[in-house]
Every structure is written in structure tokens, then in C-alpha cells.
N, C-alpha and C positions, 0 to 999 in steps of 0.2 A: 801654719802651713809649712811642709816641705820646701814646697819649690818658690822659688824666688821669682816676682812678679815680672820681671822686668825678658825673663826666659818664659812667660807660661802665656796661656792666652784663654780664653773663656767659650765653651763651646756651646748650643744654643738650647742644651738642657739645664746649662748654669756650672758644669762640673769645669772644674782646673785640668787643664792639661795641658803639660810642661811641653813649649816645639822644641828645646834643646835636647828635651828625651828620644823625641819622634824622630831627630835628624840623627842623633848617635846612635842609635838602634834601628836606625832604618826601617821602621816600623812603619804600616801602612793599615786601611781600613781593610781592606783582606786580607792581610797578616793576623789582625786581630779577631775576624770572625773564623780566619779557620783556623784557631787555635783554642774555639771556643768547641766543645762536649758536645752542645744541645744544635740540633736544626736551626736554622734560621733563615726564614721565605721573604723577598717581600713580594707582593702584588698590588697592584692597579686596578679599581673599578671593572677593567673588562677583562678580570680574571686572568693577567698575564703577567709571569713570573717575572722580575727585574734583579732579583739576589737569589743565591741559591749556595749557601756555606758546604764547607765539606763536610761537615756531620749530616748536613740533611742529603748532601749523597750518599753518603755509608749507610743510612737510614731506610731510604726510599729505592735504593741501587739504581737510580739517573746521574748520571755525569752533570756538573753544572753546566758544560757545555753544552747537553742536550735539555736541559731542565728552563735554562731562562729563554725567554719569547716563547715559552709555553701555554697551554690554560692551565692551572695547576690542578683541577678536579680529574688531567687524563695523568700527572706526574704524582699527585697525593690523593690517589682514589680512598676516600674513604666509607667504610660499610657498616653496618646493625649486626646485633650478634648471629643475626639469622643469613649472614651473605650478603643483602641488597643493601644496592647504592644509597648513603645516606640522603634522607630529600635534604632537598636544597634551603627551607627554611630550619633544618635544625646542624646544618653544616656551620662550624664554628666563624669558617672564612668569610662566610655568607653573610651573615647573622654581624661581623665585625662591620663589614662593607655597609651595610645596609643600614643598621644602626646607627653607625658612630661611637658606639662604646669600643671599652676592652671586654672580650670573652672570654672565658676559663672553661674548660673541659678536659676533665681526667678520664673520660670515657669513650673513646674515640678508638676505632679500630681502624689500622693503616693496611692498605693490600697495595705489598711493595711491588717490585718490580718484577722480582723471581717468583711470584705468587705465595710469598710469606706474608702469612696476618700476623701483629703484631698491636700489642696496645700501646696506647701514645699519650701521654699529655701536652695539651695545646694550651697557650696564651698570646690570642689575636690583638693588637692593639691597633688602634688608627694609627698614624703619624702625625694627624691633627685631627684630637679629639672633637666633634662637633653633636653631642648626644640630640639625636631624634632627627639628625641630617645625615648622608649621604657620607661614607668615607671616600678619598680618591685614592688612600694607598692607606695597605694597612700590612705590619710585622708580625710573622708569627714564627716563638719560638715555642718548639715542641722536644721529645724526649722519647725514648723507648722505654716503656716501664712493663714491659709481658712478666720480665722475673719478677716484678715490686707485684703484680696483679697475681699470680701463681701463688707468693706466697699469703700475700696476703687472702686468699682465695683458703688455702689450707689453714690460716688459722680461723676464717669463720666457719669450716666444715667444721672443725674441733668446736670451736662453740656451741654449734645449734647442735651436735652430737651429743655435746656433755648437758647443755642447758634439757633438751628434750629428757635423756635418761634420766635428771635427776626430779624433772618435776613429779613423777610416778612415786617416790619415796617422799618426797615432801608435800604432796598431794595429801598420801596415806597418812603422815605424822600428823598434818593439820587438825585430818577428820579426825583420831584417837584422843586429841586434845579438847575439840569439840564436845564430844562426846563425855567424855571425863569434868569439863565443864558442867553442863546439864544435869540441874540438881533431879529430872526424874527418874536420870540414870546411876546416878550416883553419889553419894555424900561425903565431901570431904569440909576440915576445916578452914577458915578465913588464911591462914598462912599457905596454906596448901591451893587456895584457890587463885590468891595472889601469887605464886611462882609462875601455877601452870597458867597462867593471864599473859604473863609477860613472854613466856615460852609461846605461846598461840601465835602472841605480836610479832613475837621473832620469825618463828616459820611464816608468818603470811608475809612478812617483809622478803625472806630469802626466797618464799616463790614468787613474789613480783619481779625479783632481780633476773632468777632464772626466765621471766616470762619477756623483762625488759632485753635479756642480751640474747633468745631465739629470735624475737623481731628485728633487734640492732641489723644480726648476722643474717637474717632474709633481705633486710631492707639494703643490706652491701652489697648483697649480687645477684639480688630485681626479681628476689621469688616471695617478695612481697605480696599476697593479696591485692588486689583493688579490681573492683568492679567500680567502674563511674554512671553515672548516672544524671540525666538534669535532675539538679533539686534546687529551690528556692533557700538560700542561705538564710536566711531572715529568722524563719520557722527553725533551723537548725542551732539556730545558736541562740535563739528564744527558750527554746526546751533543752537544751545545755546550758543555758544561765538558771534557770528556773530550776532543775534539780542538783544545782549547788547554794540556795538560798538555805537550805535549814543546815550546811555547814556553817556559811556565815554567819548564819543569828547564834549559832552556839559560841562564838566568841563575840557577838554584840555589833559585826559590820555593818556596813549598808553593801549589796549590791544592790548596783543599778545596772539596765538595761536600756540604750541609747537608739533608737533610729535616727540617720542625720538625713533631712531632703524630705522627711515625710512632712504632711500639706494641711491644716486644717481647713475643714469645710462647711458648709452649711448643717448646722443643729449640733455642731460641735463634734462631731465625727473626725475621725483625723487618717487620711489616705498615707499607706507606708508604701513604698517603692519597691517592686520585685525586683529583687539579687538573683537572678538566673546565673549556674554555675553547672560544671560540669567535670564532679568528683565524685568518689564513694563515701558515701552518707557514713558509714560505720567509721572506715580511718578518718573522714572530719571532726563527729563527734570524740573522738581519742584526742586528735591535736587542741580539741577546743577543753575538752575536760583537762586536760593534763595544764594546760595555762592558766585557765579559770582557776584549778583547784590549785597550784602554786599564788598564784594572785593571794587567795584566800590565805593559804598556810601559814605564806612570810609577811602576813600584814598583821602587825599586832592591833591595830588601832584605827578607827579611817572609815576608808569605803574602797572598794571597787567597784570600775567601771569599765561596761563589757558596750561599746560603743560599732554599732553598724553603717560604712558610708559606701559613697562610689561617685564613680563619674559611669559615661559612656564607655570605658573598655577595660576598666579594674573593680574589682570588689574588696576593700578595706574592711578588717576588724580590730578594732582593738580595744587592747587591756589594759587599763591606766589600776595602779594599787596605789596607796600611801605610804606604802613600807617603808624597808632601811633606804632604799636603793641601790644599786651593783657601782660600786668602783670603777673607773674606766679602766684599766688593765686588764679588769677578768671580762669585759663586756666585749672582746675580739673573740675571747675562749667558749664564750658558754653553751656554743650548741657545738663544743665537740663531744667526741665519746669519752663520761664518765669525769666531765669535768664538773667540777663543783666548787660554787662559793665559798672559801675558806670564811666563814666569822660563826656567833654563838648561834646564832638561828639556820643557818643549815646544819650544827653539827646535833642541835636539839630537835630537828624535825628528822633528818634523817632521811635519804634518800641514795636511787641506785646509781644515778649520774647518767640517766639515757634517753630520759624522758624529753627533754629539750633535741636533743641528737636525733633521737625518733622523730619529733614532730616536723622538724625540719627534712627528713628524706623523704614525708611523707609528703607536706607539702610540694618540695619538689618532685614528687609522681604527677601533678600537676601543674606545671609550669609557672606555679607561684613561689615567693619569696616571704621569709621570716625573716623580721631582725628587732631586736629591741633599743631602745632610748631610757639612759636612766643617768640618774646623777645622787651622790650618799645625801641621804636624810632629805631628799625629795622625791620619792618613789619612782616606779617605775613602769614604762608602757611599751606591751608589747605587741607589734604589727601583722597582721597577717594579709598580703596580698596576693588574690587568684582575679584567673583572666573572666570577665562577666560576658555573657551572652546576651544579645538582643531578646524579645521576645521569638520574635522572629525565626532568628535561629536552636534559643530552646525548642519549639515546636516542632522542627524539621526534625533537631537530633532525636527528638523522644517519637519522628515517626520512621524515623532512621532504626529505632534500637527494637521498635515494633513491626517492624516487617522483616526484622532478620530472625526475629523467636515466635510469629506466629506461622502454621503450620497452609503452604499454599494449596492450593483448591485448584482442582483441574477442572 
């Protein structure tokens, strides 16, 4: 260490900080916040501001002086990209208070002072963390990021621009190869068959990429598809485990298919538990194929297991394989965009690096969370949790979604 113990003293996150520095530089805890870039709030349970840095007045145009003994939803009004007030359960600040966690949110829209929208990234943390209780005060530093959003904004127009015009030519090339294949259409030799084999492989590989990075670049700026819908998760992921069964047998796997909590009964019968959920059936079966069938890919040897559980307010699935298993270093990286396992079996299977990134924005269209657990040369299991619906309330939403498409009667 630098500084000499006898000058430093220990502050109550654990970090050294020297008081001979503090006293010769006359340095102060507002010295130091307003020398910081980024905003920084703090507030109190009943929503009233105690800190108020000068970046987050440059930011929000309130003077601190007008900012603190405020509510902060009338100094940091925040909105949806349609204008209206964000509700209250999905306000970062809220959501912080109320939980006990830290919150992260890159997508927040700020309407400052001068009636400037502006996009912001926020990170709410308690001051003392207590998850599934109550904060009493929680910190949030936040950012202006409109130009990092603009640009970023322009390079997924160029993607789904480019991705879109190219799948028409590599659509077209696939079918001529097809074709060309098809000995009633035409006869070539064993050498000749074998080129154009691996040429097919290839275009249908570069059109999954193109098809991988138009969805990427929808799913960045929420013109994603989804239609949601109640559907019984059970049944969903029974018939997406079920039509990846003749992949596995052709390398000799077992899957298996797991209900957890189901009951056996009388004459041997056995009651499984309805998963009520409330997603689009089509983007689940993608997030659920694109895991299942990596499961299968990188597992030379084994089994996988496609396991169904819950309690009363989450629905759990997951995907246990035998595989290599993921390194801890790349297991922070792997649902970002285009990242891939560096070793012999990703470079031999081959893929576009987006399929995990997908499945993950997917899942977050519904309030759920992906992550996996893995350790080398003891495989690896991957989680999927969404929010479960009572019976109860399945019923209401499905007579909720039927009285807004049937046609009324005077």
C-alpha cells in the first residue's frame, strides 16, 4: 500500500483512505461528488431527495438547492417511449426501495427540466442491502447516454438493412444448390456432389447468421415481435424436448424430460402441476430450442436434462448437459452479442454467436431471467426463470385477451 497506516483510516466499505490527504487537499465529500461526470441522487423510502451532485443538476436542470427535500418522481420524471409516466412498478427507484436489491436500467427516458427527453442509464443500490425487505435509502447513479443510443440506434438500422437485403440472394443461392443436389433433377458425380454438400452447409449457415443478427438488431430497439399469451409451460417444453430426441439418439445421448412437484396417485397415475405463464409461445419455443439443441451439440457423451419446476410466483426450467463445461471467465460474457467459447468444439460446430444474446432479450420481453452455472469437465446447467400465474389469474388474463378480439353485440 501507498499510504502509511498510521495517516490512513478505514472507511465503512473496507477501502483506505489516507486523513493526511483529506486535510492537505481540503477535500470533502462534496468536493468529491461534484467532481464526479455521472448524477448521483440519494433518497429515502418516502421518496425524498437528501443528495443531489452537480452532474445530476447539469443533467435534470434543478439546482441542488431546489432538488433536495423534494419527491424525486416531480425532479426526475421519468417516461416510456410513448410519453407517459413510467408506472411506478417498473421505475428503477421504486423497484430499488421496494426490493432491497440494486437495479440496472439502460433504458430509461429522463424529461428534464427544459422539457428535454433524454436517455439515461441508472444504477439504484440500497445503502444497505436487505433483498425481499424494504430499503430506507437507496443511491442512484445515472448518466446521459442519448448520443451512445443514436449511435448505437444507427448501427442496428445498418444491420437489419443489410441483414434483410441479403437474405433475398442467399435465399435464392440455397434453392439453386438444392436443386442441383436432386438427383431427379440432375446428375452429377460423387466429387461434384461433395463440393456442392458443403457449399449448401455454408449458405444455410450465412442465412442463419443473417436471420440471427435481423432479430439481434429488432430485439435492441423493441420491434421485436411478441404476441403473449397464457400458455401452460409444461406442454411447451414437453414438445420442444420431444422434437430434439432424434438429434440426440443420432449421437447415442439420453434426453431426459423432468417434471419436479408432480404427485403420484391412485392406480399409478401421476398428476403434473400447471406452469401458467404469460409469453409468446413461438419466441419461447426459439429460446427453448436454441438451449436444448446447444445442450445436445457440445455434449459429446452423457445425457441431457431438460428439467421443469416452481414454486408459487416463478417458473424454473432447466438444462443440465454432461459436456466440457464453460470456464469461469467466458461464463460473465456468454449472452453477449457474438461472443463465443474459444475451445475445439465451438470452433468444430460452429455457430453465429447470437443465439444466447437472443434468447436472453427474449426472455427479458417477459420479465424473466437467464443465466447459467457451469464448471470444466463437469458440465453445464442452464436456467431459465419467468413470472408464474395462479390459476386464477391465467383465467382472468385469457378472458381479458377474449373480450378485447371478440366482436361486441348491441
Amino acid at each position: 500500500m501507498f499510504l502509511k497506516k498510521k495517516n490512513s483510516l478505514e472507511n465503512g466499505a473496507g477501502s483506505l483512505i489516507s486523513s493526511k490527504f483529506f486535510k492537505d487537499q481540503h477535500l470533502s465529500a462534496d468536493f468529491i461528488l461534484g467532481a464526479i461526470d455521472d448524477g448521483v441522487v440519494m433518497v429515502d423510502r418516502n421518496k425524498v431527495i437528501h443528495l443531489f451532485n452537480r452532474a445530476a443538476a447539469n443533467i435534470t436542470g434543478w439546482a441542488a438547492t431546489e432538488a433536495v427535500g423534494k419527491d424525486f418522481t416531480a425532479i426526475m420524471p421519468l417516461i416510456d417511449n410513448k410519453g407517459n409516466p413510467l408506472p411506478p412498478e417498473q421505475h428503477p427507484f421504486i423497484q430499488a426501495l421496494v426490493s432491497g436489491r440494486q437495479v440496472r436500467s439502460s433504458d430509461c427516458i429522463l424529461n428534464s427540466r427544459n422539457g428535454k427527453q433524454m436517455a439515461i442509464s441508472v444504477v439504484v443500490s440500497p445503502i444497505m442491502e436487505r433483498p425481499g425487505k424494504p430499503a430506507d435509502t437507496v443511491v442512484a447513479v445515472f448518466r446521459d447516454v442519448t448520443t451512445e443510443k443514436a449511435q448505437e440506434q444507427q448501427r442496428s438500422d445498418f444491420i437489419s438493412t443489410a441483414s434483410h437485403e441479403m437474405r433475398t440472394p442467399i435465399t435464392a443461392i440455397e434453392g439453386y444448390l438444392s436443386l442441383a443436389l436432386n438427383d431427379k433433377i440432375t446428375k452429377i458425380d460423387d466429387n461434384a456432389r461433395k463440393y456442392l454438400e458443403k457449399a449448401h452447409t455454408s449458405t444455410e449457415h450465412l442465412g442463419q447468421l443473417f436471420q440471427d443478427l435481423l432479430t439481434s438488431s429488432k430485439a435492441d430497439d423493441g420491434r421485436l415481435a411478441s404476441n403473449p399469451v397464457v400458455m401452460e409451460m409444461g406442454e411447451v417444453v414437453s414438445q420442444v424436448t420431444e422434437a430434439e430426441q432424434f438429434r440426440a439418439k443420432e449421437k447415442n445421448l439420453e434426453l431426459k424430460y423432468i417434471v419436479s412437484s408432480s404427485k403420484d396417485v391412485a392406480g399409478g397415475k401421476v398428476v403434473r402441476p400447471f406452469y401458467y405463464c404469460f409469453v409468446d409461445p413461438i419466441r419461447m419455443n426459439e429460446v427453448l430450442q436454441n438451449i436444448i439443441d446447444n445442450a445436445v451439440k457440445y455434449t459429446p457423451e452423457g445425457s441431457v436434462t431438460v428439467r421443469l419446476t416452481g414454486d408459487a410466483s416463478t417458473i424454473q426450467i432447466q438444462v443440465q448437459d454432461t459436456g466440457p463445461g464453460i470456464a469461469a471467465e467466458d461464463i460473465p460474457h456468454l449472452f453477449q452479442k457474438f461472443y463465443r467459447v474459444d475451445s475445439s468444439a465451438t470452433r468444430t460446430i460452429g455457430g453465429t454467436g447470437l443465439g444466447l444474446y437472443i434468447c436472453k432479450r427474449i426472455i427479458e420481453l417477459y420479465d424473466g431471467r437467464i443465466w447459467v452455472e457451469s464448471q470444466l469437465d463437469h458440465g453445464s446447467t442452464f436456467f431459465i426463470n419467468l413470472p408464474r400465474l395462479t390459476t386464477e389469474q391465467a383465467l382472468q388474463k385469457q378472458k381479458n385477451q377474449a373480450s378485447m378480439v371478440s366482436p361486441s353485440v348491441n
